[in-house]
C-alpha positions in Angstrom: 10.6 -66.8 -9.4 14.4 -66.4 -8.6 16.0 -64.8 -11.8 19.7 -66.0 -11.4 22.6 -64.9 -13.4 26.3 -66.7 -13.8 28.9 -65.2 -14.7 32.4 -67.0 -15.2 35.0 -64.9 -13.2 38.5 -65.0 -14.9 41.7 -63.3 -13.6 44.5 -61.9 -16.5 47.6 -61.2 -15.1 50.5 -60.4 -17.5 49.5 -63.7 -20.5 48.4 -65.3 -17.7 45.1 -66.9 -16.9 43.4 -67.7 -14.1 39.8 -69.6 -13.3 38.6 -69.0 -10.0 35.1 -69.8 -10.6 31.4 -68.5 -11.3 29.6 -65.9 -9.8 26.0 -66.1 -9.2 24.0 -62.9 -8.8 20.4 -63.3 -7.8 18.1 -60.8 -9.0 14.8 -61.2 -7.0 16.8 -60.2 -4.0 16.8 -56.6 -5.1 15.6 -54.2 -2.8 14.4 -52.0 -5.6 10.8 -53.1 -6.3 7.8 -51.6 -7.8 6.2 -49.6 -4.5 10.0 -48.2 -4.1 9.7 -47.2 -7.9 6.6 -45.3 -7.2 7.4 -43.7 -3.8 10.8 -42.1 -5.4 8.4 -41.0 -8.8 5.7 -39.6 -6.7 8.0 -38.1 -3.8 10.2 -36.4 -7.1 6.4 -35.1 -8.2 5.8 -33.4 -5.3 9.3 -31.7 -5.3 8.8 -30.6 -8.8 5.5 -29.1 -7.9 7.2 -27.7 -4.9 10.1 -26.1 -6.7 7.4 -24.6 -9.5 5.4 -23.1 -6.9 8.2 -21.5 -5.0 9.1 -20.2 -8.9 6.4 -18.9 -10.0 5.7 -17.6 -5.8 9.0 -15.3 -6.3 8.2 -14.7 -9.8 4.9 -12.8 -8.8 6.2 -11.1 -5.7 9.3 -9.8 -8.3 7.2 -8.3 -11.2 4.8 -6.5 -7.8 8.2 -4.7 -6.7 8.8 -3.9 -10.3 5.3 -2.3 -10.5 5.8 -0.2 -7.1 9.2 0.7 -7.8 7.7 2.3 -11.2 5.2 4.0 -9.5 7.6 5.3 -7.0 9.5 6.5 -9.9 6.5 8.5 -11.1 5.6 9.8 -8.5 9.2 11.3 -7.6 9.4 12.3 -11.6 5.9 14.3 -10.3 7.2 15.5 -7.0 10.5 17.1 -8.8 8.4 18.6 -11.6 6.4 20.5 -9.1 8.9 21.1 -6.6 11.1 22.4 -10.0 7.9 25.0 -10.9 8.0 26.4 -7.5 11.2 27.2 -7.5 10.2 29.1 -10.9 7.9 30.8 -9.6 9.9 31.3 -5.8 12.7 33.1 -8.1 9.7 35.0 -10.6 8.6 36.2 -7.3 11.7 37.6 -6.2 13.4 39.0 -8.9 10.2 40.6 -9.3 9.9 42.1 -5.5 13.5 43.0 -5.6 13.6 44.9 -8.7 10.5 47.0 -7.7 12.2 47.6 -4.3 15.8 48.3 -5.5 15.8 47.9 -9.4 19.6 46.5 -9.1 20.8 43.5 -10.7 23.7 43.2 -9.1 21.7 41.7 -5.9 19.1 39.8 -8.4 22.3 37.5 -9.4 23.1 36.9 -5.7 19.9 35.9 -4.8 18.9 33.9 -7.6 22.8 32.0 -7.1 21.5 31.4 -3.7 17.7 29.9 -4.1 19.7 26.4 -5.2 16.6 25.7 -7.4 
């Protein structure tokens, strides 16, 4: 079944005419048939499917560095809190020894300028 189609093929220069003839285009000869149809849909399927799997891949390993960079957060918001009470209790402990030893508060300023805390 050879599906041909004619088309009358006219040149217009300026008002003038010209006939040069039909031209006959045969449609069977295509190379696009039905198994070509469904190699491109089913080879475009599996790229999709690719492409969401990569997604939703990257999308997991993305909300997992969120979580551990949350908990690393907490646990340096913990760290800093006790490291913060030490120091509180580093400089309680000092002011305390250095007034009973010299009772002066002109060296409890230096030292507590010098703890950093």
């Amino acid at each position: 079944m050879t599906n041909l189609f004619v088309f009358d093929f006219q040149v217009h220069v300026g008002n003038s005419s010209f006939h040069i003839g039909a031209l006959k285009y045969d449609v069977s000869q295509s190379f696009i048939t039905l198994p070509v149809v469904i190699a491109f849909a089913v080879a475009g399927g599996i790229c999709l499917l690719v492409i969401l799997i990569i997604c939703l891949a990257y999308r997991s390993k993305s909300k997992e560095s969120e979580r551990v960079v949350r908990q690393m957060r907490t646990q340096m918001d913990t760290l800093e809190a006790r490291v913060a009470n030490e120091c509180k209790e580093g400089i309680h402990t000092t002011l305390t020894t250095t007034t009973t030893n010299y009772g002066d508060t002109v060296v409890i300023v230096f030292i507590v300028n010098n703890l950093n805390c």
